[in-house]
C-alpha positions as CSV (number, residue, x, y, z in Angstrom):
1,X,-54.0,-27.9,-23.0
2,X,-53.7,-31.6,-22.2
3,X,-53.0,-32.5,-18.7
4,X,-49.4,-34.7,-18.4
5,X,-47.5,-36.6,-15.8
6,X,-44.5,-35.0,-15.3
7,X,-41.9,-35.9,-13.2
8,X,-42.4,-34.8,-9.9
9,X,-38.6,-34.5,-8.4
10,X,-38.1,-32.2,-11.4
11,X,-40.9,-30.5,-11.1
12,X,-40.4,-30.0,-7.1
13,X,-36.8,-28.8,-8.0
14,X,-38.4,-26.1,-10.4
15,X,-40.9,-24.7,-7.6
16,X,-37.6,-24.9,-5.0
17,X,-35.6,-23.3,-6.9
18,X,-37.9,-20.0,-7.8
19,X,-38.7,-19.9,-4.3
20,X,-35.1,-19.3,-3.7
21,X,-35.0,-16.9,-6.2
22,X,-37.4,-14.5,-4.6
23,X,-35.8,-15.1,-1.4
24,X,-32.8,-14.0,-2.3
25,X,-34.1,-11.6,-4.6
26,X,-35.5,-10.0,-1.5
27,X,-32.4,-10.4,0.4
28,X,-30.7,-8.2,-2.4
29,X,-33.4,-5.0,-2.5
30,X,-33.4,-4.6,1.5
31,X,-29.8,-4.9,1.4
32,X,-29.8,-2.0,-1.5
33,X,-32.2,-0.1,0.1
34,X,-30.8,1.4,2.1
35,X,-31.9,-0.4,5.2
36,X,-28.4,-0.9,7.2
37,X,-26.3,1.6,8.5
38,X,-23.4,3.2,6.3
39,X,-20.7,1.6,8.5
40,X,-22.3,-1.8,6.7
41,X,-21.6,-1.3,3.7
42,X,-18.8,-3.4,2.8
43,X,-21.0,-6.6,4.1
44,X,-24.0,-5.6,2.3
45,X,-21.8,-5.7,-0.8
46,X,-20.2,-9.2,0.3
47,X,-23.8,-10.6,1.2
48,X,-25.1,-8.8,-2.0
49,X,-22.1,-10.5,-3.8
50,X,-22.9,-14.0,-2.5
51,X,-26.8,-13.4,-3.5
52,X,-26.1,-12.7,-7.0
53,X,-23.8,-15.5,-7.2
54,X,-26.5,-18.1,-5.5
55,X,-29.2,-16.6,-8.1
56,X,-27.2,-18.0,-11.4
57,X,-27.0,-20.7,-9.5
58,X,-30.8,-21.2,-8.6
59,X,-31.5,-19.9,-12.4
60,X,-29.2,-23.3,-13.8
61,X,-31.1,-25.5,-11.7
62,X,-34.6,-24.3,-12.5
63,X,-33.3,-24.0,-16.2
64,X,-32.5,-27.7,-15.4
65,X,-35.8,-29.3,-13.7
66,X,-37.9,-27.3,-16.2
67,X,-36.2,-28.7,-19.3
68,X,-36.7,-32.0,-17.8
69,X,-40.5,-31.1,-17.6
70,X,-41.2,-30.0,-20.8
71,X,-38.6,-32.7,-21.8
72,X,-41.4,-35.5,-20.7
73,X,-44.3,-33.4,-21.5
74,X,-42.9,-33.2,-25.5
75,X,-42.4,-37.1,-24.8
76,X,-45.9,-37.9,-23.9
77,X,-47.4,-35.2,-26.5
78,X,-45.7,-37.3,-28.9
79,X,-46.7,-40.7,-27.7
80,X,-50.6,-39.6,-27.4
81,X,-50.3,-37.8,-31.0
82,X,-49.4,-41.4,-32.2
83,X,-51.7,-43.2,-30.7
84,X,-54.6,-40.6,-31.9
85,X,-53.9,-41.1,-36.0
86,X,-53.5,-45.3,-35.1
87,X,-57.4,-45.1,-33.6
């Protein structure tokens, strides 16, 4: 596998945005196991709610960044197959 330059605010965006997967990820299985008391329940779901929601989110934007890096990776592939069959 060839080593590329890939854009590094897309590829920082990638990283930050699976990070906040697993954070919130996390979030989601204390909150469903059980952890708070049963008079919490209706702002477990709420927070649950809003973690779900911010995950979709999180999943776009690393769909996003990592299109962009294989985007420039297919670019570079491309421009380094070229110049191979020229030499």
């Amino acid at each position: 596998m060839a080593d590329y330059p890939v854009p590094a605010k897309s590829l920082a965006e990638a990283m930050s945005a699976q990070t906040n997967l697993h954070v919130f990820g996390a979030v989601v299985a204390i909150l469903e196991g059980g952890t708070l008391s049963s008079y919490s329940g209706s702002s477990a779901r709420r927070i649950i709610a809003i973690c779900h929601k911010e995950q979709q989110r999180q999943l776009k934007l690393m769909d996003k960044a990592v299109a962009a890096v294989n985007k420039r990776a297919a670019q570079l592939d491309g421009g380094q197959e070229g110049s191979e069959s020229n030499g």
